[in-house]
C-alpha positions in Angstrom: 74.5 123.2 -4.4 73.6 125.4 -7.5 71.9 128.4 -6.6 69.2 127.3 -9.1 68.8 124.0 -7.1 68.4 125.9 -3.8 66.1 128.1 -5.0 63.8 125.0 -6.2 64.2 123.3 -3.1 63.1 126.2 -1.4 59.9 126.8 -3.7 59.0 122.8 -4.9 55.8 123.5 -6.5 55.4 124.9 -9.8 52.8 126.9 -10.8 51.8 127.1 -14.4 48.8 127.7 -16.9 47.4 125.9 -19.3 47.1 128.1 -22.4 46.0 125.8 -24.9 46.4 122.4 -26.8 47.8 120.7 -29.6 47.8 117.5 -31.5 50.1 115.3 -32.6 49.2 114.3 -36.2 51.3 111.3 -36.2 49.7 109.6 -32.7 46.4 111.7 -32.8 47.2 112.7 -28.7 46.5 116.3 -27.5 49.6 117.3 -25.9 49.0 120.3 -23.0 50.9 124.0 -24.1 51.3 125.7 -20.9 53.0 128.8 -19.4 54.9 128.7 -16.2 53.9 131.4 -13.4 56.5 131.2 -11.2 57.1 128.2 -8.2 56.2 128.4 -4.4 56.9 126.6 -1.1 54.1 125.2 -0.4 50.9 124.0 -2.7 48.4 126.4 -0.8 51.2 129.7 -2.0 51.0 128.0 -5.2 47.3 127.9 -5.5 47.3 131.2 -4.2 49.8 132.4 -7.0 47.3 130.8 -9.9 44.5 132.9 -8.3 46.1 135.8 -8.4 47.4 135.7 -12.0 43.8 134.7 -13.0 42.8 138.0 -11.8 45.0 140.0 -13.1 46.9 137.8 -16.2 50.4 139.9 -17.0 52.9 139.1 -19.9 55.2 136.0 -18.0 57.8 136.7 -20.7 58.0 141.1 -20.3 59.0 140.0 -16.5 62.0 138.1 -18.0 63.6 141.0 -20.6 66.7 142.4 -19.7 68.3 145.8 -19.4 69.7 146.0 -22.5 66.6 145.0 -24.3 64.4 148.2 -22.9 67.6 150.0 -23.9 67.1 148.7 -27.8 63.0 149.0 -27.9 63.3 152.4 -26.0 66.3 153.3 -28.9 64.0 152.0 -31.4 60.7 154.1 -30.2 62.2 157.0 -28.6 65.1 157.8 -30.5 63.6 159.4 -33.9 61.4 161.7 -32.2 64.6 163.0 -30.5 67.1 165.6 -31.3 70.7 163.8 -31.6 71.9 165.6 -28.5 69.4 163.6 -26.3 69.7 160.0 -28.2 73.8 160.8 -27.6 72.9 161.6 -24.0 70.7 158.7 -23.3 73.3 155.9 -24.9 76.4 157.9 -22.6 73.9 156.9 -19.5 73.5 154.0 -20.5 77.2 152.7 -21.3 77.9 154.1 -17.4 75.6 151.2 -16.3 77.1 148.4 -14.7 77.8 145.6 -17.3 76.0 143.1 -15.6 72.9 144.6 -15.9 73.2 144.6 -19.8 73.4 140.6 -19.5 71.3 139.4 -16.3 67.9 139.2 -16.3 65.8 139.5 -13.5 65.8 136.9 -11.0 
């Protein structure tokens, strides 16, 4: 079995937010737009999961960015207020890293 199919089997219930609506011109429905939190094993977890991101709502898509791309926004930010030394520094640090961690994201 996939390791995505385990991990759903272990964690059934997802656990999303609704975060607005929109219509369908043609049919005149509303149609739910929605975030998804995360999933959990049992509905309780789940509910408990909801309640905690109602109190303290974080970006759902910042915990899915990758190494590489805090490489290029820290490059982008950090880089022109740098001598060339440093920037040349910081990419040789970053080329050492492991080349998964340039393609996975977190899990």
């Amino acid at each position: 079995m996939p390791i995505t199919l385990k991990l759903l089997a272990l964690n059934p219930y997802i656990v999303r937010k609704t975060v607005g609506w929109d219509i369908d011109t043609e049919t005149g429905k509303r149609k739910q737009q929605y975030i998804t939190i995360g999933y959990a094993p049992t509905r309780a977890k789940g509910l408990e999961m909801l309640m905690v991101y109602n109190k303290n709502p974080y970006d759902i898509e910042a915990s899915k960015i990758t190494f590489a791309e805090v490489f290029e926004k820290l490059s982008a930010e950090k880089f022109p207020t740098i001598s060339d030394s440093n920037a040349k520094a910081y990419k040789a640090s970053y080329n050492t890293c492991n080349p998964c961690t340039t393609e996975c994201s977190r899990i």
